[in-house]
N, C-alpha and C positions, 0 to 999 in steps of 0.2 A: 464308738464307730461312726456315729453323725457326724461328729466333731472330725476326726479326720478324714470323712469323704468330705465336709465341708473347708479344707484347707487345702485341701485336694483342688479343689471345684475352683477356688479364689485360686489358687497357685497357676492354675494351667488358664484360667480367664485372663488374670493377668499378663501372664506368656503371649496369649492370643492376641490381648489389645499390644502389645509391644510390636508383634509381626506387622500386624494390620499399621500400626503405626510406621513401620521400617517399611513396610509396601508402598503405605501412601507416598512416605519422603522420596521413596525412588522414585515412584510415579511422575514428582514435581522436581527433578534433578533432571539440568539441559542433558539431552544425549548432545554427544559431539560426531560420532561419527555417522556420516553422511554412506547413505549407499551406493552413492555414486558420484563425481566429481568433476567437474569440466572447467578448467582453468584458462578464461578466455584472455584476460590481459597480468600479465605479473606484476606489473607495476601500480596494480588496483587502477580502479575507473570512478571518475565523477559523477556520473549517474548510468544507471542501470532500468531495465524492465522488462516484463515478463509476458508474453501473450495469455490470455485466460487457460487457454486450451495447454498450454505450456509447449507449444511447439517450435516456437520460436521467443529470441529473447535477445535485445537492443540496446548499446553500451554505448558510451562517449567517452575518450580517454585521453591523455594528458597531449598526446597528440593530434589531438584535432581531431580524431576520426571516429566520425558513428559508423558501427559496424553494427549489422545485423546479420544474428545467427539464426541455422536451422540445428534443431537439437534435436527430433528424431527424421527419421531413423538413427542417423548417427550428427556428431556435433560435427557442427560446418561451419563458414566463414557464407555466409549467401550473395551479400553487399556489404561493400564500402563508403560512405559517404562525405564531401566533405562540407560544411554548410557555410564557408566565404565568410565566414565571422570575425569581427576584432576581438571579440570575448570568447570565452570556454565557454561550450554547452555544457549547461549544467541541470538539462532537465529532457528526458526522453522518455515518451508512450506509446503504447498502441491506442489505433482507435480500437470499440467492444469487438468487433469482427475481426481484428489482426490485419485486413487487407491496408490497412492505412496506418502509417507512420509520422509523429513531432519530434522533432529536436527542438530546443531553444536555447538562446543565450540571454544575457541583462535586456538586450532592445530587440531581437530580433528572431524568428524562426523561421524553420522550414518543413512542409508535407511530404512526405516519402511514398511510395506507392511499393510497396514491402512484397508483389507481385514481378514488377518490371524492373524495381531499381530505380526508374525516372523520379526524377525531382519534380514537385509537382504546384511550385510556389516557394519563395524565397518572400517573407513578410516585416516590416519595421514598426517597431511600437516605440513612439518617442516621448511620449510626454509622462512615462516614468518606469520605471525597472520592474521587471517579469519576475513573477517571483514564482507563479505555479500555472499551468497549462492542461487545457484537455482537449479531447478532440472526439466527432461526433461517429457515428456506424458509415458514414457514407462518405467518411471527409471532407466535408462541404462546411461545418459547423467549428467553431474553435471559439473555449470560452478562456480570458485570458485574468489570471489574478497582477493587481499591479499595487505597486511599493504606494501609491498613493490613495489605494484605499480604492479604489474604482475596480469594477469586474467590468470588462466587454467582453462581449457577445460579437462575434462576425460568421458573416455567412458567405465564404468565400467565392460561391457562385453570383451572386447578385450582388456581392458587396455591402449588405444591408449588417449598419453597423449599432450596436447598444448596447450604453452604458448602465451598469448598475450601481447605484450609488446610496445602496442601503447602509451600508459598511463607515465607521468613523477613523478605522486605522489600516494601515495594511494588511492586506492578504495573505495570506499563509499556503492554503490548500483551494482547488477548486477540482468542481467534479461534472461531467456532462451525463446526462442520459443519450445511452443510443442514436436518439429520433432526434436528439440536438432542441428538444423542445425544453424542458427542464435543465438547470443550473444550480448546482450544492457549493457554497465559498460560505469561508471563514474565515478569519483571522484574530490580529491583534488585541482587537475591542472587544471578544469574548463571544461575538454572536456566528450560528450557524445557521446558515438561511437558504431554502430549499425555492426556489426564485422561475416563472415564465418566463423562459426567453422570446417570448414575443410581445409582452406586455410589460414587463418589470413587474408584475403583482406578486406577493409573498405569499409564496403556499405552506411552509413552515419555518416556525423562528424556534432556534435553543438557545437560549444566555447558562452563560457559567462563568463563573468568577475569576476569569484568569485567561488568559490570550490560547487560541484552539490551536491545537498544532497540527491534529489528524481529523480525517472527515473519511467517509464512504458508503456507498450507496447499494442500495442491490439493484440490480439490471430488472427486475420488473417492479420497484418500486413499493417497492413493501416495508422495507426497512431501512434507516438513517444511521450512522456510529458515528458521536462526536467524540473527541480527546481533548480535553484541556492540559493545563499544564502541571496541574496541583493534585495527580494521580487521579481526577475524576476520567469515569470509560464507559460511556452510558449508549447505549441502543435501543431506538425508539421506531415504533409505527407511526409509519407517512400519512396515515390519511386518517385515523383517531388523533395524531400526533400525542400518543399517549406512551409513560416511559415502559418499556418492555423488560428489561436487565440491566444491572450494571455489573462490568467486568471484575472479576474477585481481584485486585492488585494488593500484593503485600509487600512489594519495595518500596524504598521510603520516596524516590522520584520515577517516575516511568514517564517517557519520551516514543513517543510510536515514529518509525520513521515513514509504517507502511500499513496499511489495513485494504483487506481485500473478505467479502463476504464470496464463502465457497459450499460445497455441499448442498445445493441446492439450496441456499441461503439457512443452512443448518448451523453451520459453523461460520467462526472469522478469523482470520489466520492475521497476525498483525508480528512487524517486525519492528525493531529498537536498535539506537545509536550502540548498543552493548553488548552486541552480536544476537540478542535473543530473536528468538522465531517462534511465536505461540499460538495454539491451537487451541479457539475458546467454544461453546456452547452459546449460541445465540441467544436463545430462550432462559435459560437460567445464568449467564452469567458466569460460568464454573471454567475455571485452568483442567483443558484434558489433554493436552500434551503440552512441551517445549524444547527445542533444543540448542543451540549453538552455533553460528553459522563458524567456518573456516577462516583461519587469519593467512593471511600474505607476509613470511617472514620477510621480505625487504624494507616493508612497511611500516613505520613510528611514528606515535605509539601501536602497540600490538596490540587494537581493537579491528571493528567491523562494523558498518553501515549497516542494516536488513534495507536494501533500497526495495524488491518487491519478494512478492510470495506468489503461489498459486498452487489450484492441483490438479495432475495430468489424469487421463480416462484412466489410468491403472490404479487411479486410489495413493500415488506418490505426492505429497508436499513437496515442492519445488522454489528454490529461494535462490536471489541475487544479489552481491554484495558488494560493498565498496572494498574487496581482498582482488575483487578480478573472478569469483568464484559463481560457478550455478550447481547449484546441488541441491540431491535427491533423498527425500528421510520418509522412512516408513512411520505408516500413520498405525497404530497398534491400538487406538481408542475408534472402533468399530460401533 
C-alpha cells in the first residue's frame, strides 16, 4: 500500500512539474496580438517615439514628414512637419514633459513646440554626423551624440555651448535629465558615462567589453541600464554606482533598440531589432512578460524595429515600430 501511494505521489508530482513547466514556457512565449492597433504610416517609418504618458507619439517617414499624433482620446493626425533637410530624419523625441519636440537628420535638427505646432529652431552640426539626440523638460537644453566621438551640450537660450570629450569612439546613445543638468552617452569604445553638463565632471563610469548600443535613465535618477553588444544588460544605482541586476537573456545575441524605465521605475520595458517587446523586473533581473510587435506586410524583409515603448495611466504597454504600427498589450504580470 506505501509502495503505491508512493508511485502515486511520484506519478502526479511529476505531472505537476510538467504543468508548471508548460506554464512557465507559456508565460515566456511573445504574445502577438495587440489589444489595440493604430496603423499611422503603411509604408513603415524611419524613426518613431512615444510620449511617457503615451498620449501622444512622433514619426518621420520616407517622405519627409514628421507627424505628430494625439492617440487619446481617439488616434489623430495633430501636426505636420517638415524640417528643410537634404537628409531623412532619422531620429525623433519628446522632451520628459512631451510639450517639446526633436527631429534630426546626419547634420542638422529642429525643436517643435508639440502645443502650437511652431517651429521653434532649425539647428546645424557640421563637424561630424548626429548619430543620437536628446532634449531637456523645458527645451532649452539639447545634448548631441556625434560620429566623432564628441557629446555637445547646448543650451539653446544663451547659446552656451560644451563639449564632452570623455568618449574615444562614436556615440551610439545619449540621454538628458529633465533639468538638462546631467548627461548619460555611450558608445563605441565600450564606456557609459553619467557626465555635468555644466562642468564636464564624471559622475559615473560603466566599461563593458564590447561597443554599448542601449543606455537609459530613470527620471529621478536612481537608476542607470547599460547594453552592450555581447548579450551583457546590467542595471545599476547612480549614486553607490553599485551593480543592482542583470537582465536574465537567453538568446544567443540580443540587440535593444529601446529601453525605457516604467512603473515607477519597478519595471523596464526594452524593445529589439526582432520585433521583441519585453517587460523586465528591475530589481531582480527576471523576463515577466514579452511580446511581438506587428509587421507591415508591404515591407522586406518581414521583421520590425521596437523604436519605443511606454505605459499609459490604464496599466497598457504601448509600443512603436518601424511596421508604421502603435500598439496596445495588456500587462498580466501585476
Amino acid at each position: 500500500m506505501n509502495i503505491y501511494f508512493t508511485q502515486i505521489y511520484v506519478r502526479r508530482s511529476y505531472f505537476g512539474a510538467i504543468l508548471l513547466l508548460i506554464a512557465l514556457l507559456a508565460g515566456c512565449t511573445p504574445k502577438t496580438e495587440a489589444s489595440k492597433t493604430i496603423t499611422q504610416e503603411r509604408d513603415g517609418v524611419f524613426a518613431a517615439a512615444l510620449s511617457r504618458d503615451g498620449s501622444l507619439s512622433l514619426m518621420s517617414s520616407a517622405s519627409d514628414d514628421v507627424t505628430l499624433w494625439q492617440l487619446t482620446p481617439n488616434a489623430q493626425i495633430k501636426f505636420r512637419w517638415q524640417q528643410q533637410s537634404q537628409n531623412n530624419v532619422f531620429l525623433v523625441k519628446f522632451s520628459p514633459e512631451h510639450r517639446y519636440a526633436i527631429s534630426a537628420s546626419r547634420h542638422d535638427f529642429a525643436i517643435w513646440s508639440t502645443q502650437t505646432g511652431q517651429s521653434l529652431g532649425f539647428y546645424s552640426i557640421g563637424q561630424s554626423v548626429i548619430r543620437d539626440i536628446a532634449l531637456s523638460a523645458n527645451g532649452q537644453n539639447v545634448v548631441v551624440g556625434l560620429e566623432n566621438a564628441k557629446v555637445v551640450f547646448i543650451n539653446l537660450r544663451t547659446g552656451r555651448r560644451l563639449e564632452f570629450l570623455g568618449h574615444t569612439q562614436a556615440i551610439n546613445i545619449v540621454r538628458l535629465s529633465a533639468n538638462g543638468r546631467y548627461a548619460f552617452s555611450a558608445g563605441n569604445g565600450g564606456d557609459a558615462i553619467l557626465w555635468n553638463t555644466q562642468s564636464a565632471q564624471i559622475i559615473t563610469k560603466v566599461h563593458m567589453n564590447s561597443r554599448i548600443t542601449q543606455i537609459a535613465m530613470t527620471p529621478d535618477g536612481k537608476y542607470i541600464f547599460v547594453a552592450g553588444s555581447h548579450n551583457q544588460a546590467k542595471i545599476y544605482t547612480i549614486v553607490q554606482g553599485q551593480l543592482l541586476s542583470k537582465l536574465a537573456i537567453h538568446t544567443r545575441q540580443e540587440i535593444f533598440s529601446s529601453a525605457r524605465f516604467v512603473n515607477h521605475d519597478q519595471w523596464l520595458l526594452t524593445g529589439s531589432a526582432n520585433r521583441k517587446l519585453r517587460l523586465w523586473d528591475v530589481k531582480t533581473g527576471q523576463l515577466l512578460e514579452q511580446w511581438k510587435v506587428g509587421l507591415n506586410t508591404k515591407r522586406r524583409p518581414a521583421s520590425a524595429v521596437v523604436y519605443d515603448a511606454t505605459i499609459d495611466d490604464n496599466g497598457q504597454v504601448i509600443s512603436a515600430s518601424s511596421s508604421g504600427l502603435v500598439e496596445y498589450w495588456s500587462v498580466h504580470n501585476e
